[in-house]
C-alpha positions as CSV (number, residue, x, y, z in Angstrom):
1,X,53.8,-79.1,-179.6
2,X,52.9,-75.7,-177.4
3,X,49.9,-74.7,-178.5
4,X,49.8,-71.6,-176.1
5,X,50.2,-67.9,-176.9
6,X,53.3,-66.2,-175.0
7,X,52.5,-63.7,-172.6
8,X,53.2,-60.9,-175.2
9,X,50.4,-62.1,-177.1
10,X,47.7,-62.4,-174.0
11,X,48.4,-58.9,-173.6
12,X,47.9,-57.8,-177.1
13,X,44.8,-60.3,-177.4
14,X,43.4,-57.9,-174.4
15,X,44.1,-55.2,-175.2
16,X,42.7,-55.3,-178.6
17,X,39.5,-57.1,-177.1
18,X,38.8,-54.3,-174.9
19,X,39.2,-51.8,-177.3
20,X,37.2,-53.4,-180.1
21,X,34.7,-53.5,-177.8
22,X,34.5,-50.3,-176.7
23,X,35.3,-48.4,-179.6
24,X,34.0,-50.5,-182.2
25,X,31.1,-52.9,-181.7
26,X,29.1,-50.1,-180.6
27,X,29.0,-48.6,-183.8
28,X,29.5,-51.8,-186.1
29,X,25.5,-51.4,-187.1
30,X,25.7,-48.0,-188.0
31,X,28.7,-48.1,-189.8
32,X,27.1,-51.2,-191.9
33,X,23.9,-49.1,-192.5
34,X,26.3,-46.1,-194.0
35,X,28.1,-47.7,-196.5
36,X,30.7,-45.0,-195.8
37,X,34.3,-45.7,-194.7
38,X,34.7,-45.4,-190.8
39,X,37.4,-43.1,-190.8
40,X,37.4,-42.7,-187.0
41,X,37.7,-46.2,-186.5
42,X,40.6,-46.5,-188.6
43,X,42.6,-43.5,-186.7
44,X,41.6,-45.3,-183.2
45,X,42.9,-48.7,-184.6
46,X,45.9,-47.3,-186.2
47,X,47.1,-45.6,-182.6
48,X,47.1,-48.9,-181.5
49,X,49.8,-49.5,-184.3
50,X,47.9,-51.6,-186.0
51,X,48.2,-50.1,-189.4
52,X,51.5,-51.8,-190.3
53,X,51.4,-54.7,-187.2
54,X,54.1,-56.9,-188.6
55,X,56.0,-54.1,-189.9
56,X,59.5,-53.5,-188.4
57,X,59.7,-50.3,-186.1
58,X,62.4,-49.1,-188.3
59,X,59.4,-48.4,-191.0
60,X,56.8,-47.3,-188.5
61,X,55.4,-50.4,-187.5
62,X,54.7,-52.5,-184.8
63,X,57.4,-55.0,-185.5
64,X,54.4,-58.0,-184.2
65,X,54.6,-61.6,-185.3
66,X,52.2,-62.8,-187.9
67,X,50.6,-65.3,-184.9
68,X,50.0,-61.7,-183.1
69,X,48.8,-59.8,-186.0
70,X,46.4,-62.9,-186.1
71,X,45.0,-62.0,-182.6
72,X,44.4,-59.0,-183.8
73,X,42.7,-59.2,-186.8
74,X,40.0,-61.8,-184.8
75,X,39.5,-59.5,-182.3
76,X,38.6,-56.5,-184.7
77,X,36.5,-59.1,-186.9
78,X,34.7,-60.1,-184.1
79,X,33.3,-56.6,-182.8
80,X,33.0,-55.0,-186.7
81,X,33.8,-56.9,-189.7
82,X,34.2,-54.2,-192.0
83,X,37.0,-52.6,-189.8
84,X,39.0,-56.1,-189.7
85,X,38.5,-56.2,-193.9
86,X,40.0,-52.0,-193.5
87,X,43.2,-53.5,-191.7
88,X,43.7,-57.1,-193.3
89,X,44.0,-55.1,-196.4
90,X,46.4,-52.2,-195.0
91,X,48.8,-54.7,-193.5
92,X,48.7,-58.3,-195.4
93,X,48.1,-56.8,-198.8
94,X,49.7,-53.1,-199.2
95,X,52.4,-52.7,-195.8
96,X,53.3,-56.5,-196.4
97,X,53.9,-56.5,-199.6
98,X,55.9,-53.6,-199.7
99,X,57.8,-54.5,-197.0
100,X,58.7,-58.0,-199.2
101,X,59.2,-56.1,-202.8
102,X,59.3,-52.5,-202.8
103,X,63.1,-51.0,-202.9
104,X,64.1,-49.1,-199.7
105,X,63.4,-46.0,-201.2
106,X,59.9,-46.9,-201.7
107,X,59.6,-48.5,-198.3
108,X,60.7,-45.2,-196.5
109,X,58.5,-43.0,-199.0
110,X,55.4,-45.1,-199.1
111,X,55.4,-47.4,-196.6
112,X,56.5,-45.8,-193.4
113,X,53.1,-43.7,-193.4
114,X,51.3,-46.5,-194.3
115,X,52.7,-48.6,-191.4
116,X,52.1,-45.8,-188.9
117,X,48.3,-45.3,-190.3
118,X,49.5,-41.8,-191.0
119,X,48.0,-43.1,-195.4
120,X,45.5,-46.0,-196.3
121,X,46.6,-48.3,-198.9
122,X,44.8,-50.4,-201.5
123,X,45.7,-53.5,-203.3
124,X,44.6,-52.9,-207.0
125,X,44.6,-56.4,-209.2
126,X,41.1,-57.6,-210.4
127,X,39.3,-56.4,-213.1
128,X,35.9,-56.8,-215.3
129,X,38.0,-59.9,-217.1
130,X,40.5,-61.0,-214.0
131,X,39.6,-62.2,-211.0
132,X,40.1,-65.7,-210.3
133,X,42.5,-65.3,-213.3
134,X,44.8,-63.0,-212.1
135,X,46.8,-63.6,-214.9
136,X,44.2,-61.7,-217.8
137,X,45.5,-58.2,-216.4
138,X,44.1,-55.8,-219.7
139,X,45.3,-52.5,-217.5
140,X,48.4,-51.2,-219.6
141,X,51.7,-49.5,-218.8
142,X,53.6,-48.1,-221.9
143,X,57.0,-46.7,-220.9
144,X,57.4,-43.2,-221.4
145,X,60.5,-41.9,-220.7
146,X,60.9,-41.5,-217.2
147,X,57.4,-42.5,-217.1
148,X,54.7,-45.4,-217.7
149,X,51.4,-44.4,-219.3
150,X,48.7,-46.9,-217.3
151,X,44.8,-46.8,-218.7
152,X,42.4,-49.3,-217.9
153,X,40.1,-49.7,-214.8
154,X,39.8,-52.1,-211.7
155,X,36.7,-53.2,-209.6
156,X,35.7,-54.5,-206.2
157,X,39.0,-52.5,-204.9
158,X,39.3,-52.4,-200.7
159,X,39.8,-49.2,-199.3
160,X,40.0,-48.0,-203.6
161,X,37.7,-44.7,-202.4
162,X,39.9,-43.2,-199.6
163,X,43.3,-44.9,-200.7
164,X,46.3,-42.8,-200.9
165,X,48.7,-45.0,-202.3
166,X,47.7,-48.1,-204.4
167,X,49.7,-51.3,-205.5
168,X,48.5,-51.1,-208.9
169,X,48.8,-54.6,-211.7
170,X,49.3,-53.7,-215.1
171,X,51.0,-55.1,-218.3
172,X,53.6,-54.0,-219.7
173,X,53.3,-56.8,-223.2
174,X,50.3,-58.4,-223.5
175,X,52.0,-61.1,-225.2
176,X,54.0,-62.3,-222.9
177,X,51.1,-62.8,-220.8
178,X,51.5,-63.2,-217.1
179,X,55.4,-62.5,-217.5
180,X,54.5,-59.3,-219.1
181,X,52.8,-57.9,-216.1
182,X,54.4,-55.2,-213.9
183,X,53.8,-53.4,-210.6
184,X,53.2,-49.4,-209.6
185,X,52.7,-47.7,-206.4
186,X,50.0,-45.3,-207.6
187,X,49.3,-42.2,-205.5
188,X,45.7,-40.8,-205.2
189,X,47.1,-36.9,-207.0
190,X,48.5,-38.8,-209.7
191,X,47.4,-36.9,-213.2
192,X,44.8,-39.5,-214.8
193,X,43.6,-40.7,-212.2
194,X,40.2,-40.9,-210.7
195,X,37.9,-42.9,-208.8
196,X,34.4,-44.8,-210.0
197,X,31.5,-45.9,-209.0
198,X,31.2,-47.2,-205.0
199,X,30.4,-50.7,-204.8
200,X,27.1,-51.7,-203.0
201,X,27.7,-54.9,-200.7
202,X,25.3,-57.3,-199.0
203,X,27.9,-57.1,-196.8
204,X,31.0,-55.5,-194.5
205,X,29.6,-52.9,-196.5
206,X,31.6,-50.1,-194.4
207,X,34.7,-51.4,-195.9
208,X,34.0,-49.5,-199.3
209,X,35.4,-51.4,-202.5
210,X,35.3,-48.9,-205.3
211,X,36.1,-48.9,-209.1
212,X,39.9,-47.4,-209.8
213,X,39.9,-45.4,-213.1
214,X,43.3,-45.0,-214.9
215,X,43.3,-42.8,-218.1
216,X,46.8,-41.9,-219.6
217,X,47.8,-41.7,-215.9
218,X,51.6,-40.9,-215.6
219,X,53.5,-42.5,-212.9
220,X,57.3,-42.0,-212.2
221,X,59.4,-45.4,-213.5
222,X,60.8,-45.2,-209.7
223,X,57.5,-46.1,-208.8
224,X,57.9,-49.4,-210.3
225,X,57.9,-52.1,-208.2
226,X,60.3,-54.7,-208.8
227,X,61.0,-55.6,-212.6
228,X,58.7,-55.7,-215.5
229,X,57.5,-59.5,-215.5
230,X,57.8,-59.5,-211.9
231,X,54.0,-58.1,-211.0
232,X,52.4,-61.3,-211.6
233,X,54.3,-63.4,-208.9
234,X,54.2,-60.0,-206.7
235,X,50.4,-60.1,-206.5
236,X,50.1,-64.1,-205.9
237,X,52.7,-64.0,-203.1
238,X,51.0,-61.0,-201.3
239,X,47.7,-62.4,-201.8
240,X,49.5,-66.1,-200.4
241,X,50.3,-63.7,-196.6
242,X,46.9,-61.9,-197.2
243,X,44.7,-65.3,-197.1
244,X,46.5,-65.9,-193.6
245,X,44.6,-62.4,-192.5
246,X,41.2,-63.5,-194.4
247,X,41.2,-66.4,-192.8
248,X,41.6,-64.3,-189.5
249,X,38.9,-62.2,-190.1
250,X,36.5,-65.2,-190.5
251,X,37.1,-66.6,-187.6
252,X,36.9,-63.4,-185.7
253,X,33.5,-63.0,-187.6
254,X,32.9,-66.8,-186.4
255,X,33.2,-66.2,-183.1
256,X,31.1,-63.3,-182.9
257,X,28.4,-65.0,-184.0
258,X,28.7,-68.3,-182.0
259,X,28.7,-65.7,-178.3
260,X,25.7,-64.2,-179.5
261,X,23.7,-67.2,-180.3
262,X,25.3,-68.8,-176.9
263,X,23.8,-65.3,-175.3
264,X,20.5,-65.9,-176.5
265,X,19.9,-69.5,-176.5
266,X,20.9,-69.1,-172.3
267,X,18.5,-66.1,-172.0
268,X,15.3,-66.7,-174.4
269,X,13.1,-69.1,-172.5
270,X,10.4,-71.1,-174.8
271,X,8.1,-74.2,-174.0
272,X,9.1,-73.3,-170.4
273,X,12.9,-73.4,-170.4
274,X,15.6,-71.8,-172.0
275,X,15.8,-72.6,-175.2
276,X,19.8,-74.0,-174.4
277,X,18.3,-76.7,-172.9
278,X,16.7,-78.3,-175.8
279,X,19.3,-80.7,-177.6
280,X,18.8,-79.2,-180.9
281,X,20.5,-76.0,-179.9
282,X,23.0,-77.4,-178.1
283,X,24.7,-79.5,-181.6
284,X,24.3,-76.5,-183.4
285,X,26.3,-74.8,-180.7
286,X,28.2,-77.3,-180.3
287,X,29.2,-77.7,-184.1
288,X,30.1,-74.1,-184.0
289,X,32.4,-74.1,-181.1
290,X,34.1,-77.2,-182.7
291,X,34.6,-75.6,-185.9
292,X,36.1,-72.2,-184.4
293,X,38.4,-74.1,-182.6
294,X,39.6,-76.1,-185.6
295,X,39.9,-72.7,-187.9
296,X,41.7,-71.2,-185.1
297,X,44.4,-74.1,-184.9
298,X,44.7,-74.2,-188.9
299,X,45.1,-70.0,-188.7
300,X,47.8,-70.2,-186.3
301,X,49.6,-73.0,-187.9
302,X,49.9,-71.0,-191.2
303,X,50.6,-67.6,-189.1
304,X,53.8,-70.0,-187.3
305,X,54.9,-71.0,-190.4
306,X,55.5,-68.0,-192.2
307,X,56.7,-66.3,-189.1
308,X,59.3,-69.3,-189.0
309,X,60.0,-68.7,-192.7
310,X,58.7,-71.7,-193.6
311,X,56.8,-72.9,-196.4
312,X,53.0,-72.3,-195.9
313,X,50.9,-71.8,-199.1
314,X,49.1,-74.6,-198.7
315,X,48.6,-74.2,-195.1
316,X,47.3,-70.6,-196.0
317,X,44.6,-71.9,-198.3
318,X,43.8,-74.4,-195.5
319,X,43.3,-71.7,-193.0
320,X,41.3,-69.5,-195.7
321,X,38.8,-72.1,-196.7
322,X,38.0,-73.8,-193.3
323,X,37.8,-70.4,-191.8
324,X,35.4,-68.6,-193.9
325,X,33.5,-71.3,-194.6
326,X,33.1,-72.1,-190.7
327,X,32.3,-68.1,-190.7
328,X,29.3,-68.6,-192.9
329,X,28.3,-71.7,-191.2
330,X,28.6,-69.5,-188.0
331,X,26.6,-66.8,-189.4
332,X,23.5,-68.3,-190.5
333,X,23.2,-70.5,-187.5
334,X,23.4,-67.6,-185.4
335,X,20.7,-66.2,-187.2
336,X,18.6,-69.8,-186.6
337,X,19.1,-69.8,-183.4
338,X,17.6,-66.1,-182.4
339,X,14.9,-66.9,-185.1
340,X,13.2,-63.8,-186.3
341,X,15.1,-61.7,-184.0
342,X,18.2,-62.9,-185.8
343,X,17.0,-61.7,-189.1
344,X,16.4,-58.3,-187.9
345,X,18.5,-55.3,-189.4
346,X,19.1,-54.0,-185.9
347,X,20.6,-57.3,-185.3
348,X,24.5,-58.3,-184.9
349,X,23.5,-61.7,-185.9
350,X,22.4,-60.8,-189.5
351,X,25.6,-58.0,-190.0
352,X,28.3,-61.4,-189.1
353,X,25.8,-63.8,-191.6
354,X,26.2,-61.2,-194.6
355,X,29.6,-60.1,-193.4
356,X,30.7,-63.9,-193.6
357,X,29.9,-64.8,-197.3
358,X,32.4,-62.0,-198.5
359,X,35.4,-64.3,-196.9
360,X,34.7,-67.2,-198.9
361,X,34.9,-65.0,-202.3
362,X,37.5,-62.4,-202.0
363,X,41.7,-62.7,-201.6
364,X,40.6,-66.1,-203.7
365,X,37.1,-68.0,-203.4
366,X,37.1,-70.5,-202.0
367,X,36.9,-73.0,-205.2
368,X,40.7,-71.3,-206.0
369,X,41.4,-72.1,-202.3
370,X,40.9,-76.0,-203.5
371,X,42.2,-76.0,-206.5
372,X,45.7,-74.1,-204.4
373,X,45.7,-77.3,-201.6
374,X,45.3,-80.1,-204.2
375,X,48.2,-78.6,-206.9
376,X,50.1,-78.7,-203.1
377,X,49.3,-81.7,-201.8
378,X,49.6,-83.4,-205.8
379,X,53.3,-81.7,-206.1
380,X,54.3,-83.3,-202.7
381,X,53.3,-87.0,-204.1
């Protein structure tokens, strides 16, 4: 099996690298300390067409491969986590999912300024009562002639404060339960709507999560997406691609945390040596570098399969669990090994440690990641 990138992808792993570093790690801190979305990071990434990365050219995107988008995704994770949460969530879970179920109507309304950055999108499905169950939707749509009436609310929404256009789960009969549940494209001007509270994170805390607020907010039956019934199996298969970019993002977060503690255990010098030379360091290191290489492998196996069109769910939830979990692992011994200058604010090592714990939970904890591989692995016996 070739395990290497192509050429194509060394490029784009560069060039990314160079400009996250630049543009973004610089300002990672500050943007953490704001709370606020980092607008100007999300105009530099998205001239880098990375707003809609997989998205064919012929709807403004990039037309990447989902091993590329990867790449990317690591390298924007790695210099500021909350700007790799800002684009997993604009391509893998709005441009993506469009791309897969909206009608081409609503692919060259919605998602061609999505895909070119021009918008930012939000992916609006959990609720007070449904999170890990997806399926106990209470946000209503009643048709209205041309028209659906949706009121309810929905919390810990991505990019919900500055969003545009949202991909917005409601139910159309509440007794048919997760059959009954539909999907809208929601736009920000939309009578009835508003937005809620803001969201205060331990951390990524500059990619803002806000409360949506729908009260008898009218949206045009064209902006349907799909059938009624069909909303349910809509939001499990985008959040199936989006764990491929969570799982991304952790190891982007990962490895940001394993360079720095490598930085520091060379440079910081106790007991007279550097501190890299005692053998306690080293298997901590060690056991980080190990682990970031075996997320990367799992997070490129699931980005080849779906790119091949092949079946990848379970390799998905692989990706998602190993990754984030090796993220938090990552994270906290970064913060070990630079001791009390690890658990400084003004430190990088602290932002990756309370960036990483946000992976394991959202796009599916990592419990529901489990409980994905066994049903898999059980349905193959």
């Amino acid at each position: 099996m070739d395990l290497s990138l192509t050429e194509e992808q060394k490029m784009l792993r560069q060039r990314v690298r160079e400009f996250a570093g630049k543009e973004l790690e610089p300002v990672a801190l500050e943007m953490d300390e704001r709370e606020e979305f980092p607008m100007e990071n999300f105009k530099k990434v998205s001239r880098l067409g990375l707003a809609g990365a997989t998205i064919p050219a012929e709807y403004g995107g990039s037309g990447l491969d989902k091993v590329s988008y990867v790449i990317a995704i690591e390298e924007l994770s790695r210099a500021c986590p909350s700007t790799g949460g800002i684009f997993s969530t604009q391509n893998s879970l709005v441009c993506e999912s469009l791309e897969h179920f909206g009608s081409e109507e609503q692919k060259k309304r919605y998602l061609v300024p999505l895909a070119r950055g021009e918008k930012i999108g939000s992916f609006a499905l959990t609720e007070p009562e449904a999170g890990s169950d997806a399926a106990a939707v209470e946000t209503t749509a009643v048709k209205d002639g041309d028209d659906y009436i949706l009121n309810g609310s929905k919390i810990f929404i991505t990019n919900g404060g500055v969003a545009d256009t949202m991909l917005v789960f409601a139910t159309v009969n509440k007794g048919l339960g997760y059959k009954g549940i539909a999907a809208f494209i929601v736009e920000k001007d939309f009578p009835g709507f508003s937005v809620g509270r803001q969201f205060l994170k331990a951390g990524m805390r500059a990619c803002v999560q806000h409360e949506l607020v729908f009260q008898d907010c009218r949206v045009p039956a064209s902006n349907r997406m799909g059938e009624e019934g069909r909303g349910f199996r809509i939001a499990l298969s985008t959040i199936d691609m989006g764990r491929i970019g969570i799982a991304a993002q952790g190891l982007g977060i990962a490895r940001g945390a394993y360079e720095m503690a490598v930085a520091y255990a060379r440079q910081r010098r106790q007991f007279g040596q550097a501190i890299a030379d005692f053998q306690a360091i080293q298997w901590m290191l060690v056991d980080m570098a190990t682990k970031i290489d075996a997320a990367r492998l799992l997070t490129y196996r699931a980005a080849y399969l779906m790119d091949n069109k092949l079946p990848f769910t379970r390799e998905a939830a692989m990706a998602k669990v190993y990754a984030t979990e090796t993220a938090t692992e990552a994270g906290a011994g970064a913060v070990q090994v630079l001791g009390g200058a690890g658990y400084m604010r003004d430190s990088r090592a602290q932002m990756y440690w309370r960036a990483a714990k946000l992976t394991e939970i959202y796009e599916g904890t990592s419990e529901i990641q489990r409980l994905v591989i066994a049903r898999e692995i059980l349905r193959e016996s």
